[in-house]
N, C-alpha and C positions, 0 to 999 in steps of 0.2 A: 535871790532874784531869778526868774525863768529866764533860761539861756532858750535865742534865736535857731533854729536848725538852717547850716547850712552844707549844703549838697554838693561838689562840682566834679564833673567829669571831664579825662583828660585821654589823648588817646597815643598810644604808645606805639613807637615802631618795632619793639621790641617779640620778638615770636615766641620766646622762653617765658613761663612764668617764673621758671626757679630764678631767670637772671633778673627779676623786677622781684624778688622774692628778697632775695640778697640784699639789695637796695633800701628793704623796707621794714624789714622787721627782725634786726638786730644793730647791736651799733657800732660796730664797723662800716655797715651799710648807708645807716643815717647818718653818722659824722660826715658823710662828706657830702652831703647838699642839705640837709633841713638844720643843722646847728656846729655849732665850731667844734663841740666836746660835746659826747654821749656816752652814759656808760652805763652797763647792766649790773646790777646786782640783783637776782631770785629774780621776783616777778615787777620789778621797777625800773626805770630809766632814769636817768638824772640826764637833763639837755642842758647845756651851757654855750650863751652866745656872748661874744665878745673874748677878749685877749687878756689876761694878769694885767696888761699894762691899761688899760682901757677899762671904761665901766662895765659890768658886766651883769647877766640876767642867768637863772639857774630856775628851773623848775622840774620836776619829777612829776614822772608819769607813769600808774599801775599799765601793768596790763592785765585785760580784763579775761581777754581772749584772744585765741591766735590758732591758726587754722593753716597747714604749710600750703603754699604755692595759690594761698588764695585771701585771705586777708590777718590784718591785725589788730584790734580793736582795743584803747588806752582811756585811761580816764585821768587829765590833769589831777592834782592835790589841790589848788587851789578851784576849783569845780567840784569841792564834798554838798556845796550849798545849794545844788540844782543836782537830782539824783539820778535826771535822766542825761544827765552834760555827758556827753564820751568825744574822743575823736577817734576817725578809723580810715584807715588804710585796705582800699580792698582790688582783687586786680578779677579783672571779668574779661569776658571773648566775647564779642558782637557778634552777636547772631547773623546780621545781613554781611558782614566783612568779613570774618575770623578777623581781626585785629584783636591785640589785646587795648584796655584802657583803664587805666586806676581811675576808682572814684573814692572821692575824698568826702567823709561827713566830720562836722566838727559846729560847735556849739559855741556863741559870744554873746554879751549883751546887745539887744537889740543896737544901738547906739555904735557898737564895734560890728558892725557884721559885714560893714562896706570894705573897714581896714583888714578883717580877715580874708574876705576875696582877696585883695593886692597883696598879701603874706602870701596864702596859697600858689598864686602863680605866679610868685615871684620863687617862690620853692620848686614850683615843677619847672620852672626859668636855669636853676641850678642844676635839679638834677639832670635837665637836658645835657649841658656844658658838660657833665663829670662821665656825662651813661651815653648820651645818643639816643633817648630812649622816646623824648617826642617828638611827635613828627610836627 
């Protein structure tokens, strides 16, 4: 089935890219606001949300691409089915502000695309809490 594209941008108080770099595209970084347990192996991530004692969700994610201090580009395992499906992580400087802002693309059934907005900011929600990093 054709996965929905969606886009959002977020705007960061952060002035470093290396420091929103850190955060984003390795996993010591992403463990601690977008899943409980992350771990690299080559060019894969394995994300795991939930606790041993609780139910729990695990999915791996290629990376496709990655680019230092500017973005990281994944493709889910479960998304082999739609060729164009990726999610990505990318940090850009506003031209009218210098601010920096991650913008976030990522791909659902149309029917999930509302619950992937409330994932996503409920994730930049977190990284807030951990980094200080939205404003």
């Amino acid at each position: 089935m054709k996965k929905e594209l969606l886009k959002k941008e977020y705007p960061l108080s952060a002035k470093s890219p290396k420091i929103v770099w850190d955060m984003i595209s390795n996993a010591a970084g992403l463990q601690k606001w977008l899943a409980d347990v992350v771990v690299e192996n080559g060019d894969e991530m394995t994300f795991t949300w939930g606790h041993p004692w609780t139910e729990r969700d695990t999915k791996v994610s290629k990376v496709l691409e990655s680019e230092k201090f500017s973005h990281i580009k994944l493709k889910w395992d479960y998304q082999e089915d739609d060729p164009d499906a990726y999610w990505e992580m990318r940090i850009e400087q506003s031209e009218l502000t210098g601010n920096l802002n991650l913008l976030i693309t990522d791909y659902a059934d149309p029917e999930d695309i509302e619950d992937l907005k409330g994932l996503w900011d409920a994730n930049m929600e977190r990284l807030h809490r951990v980094s200080g990093f939205l404003l």
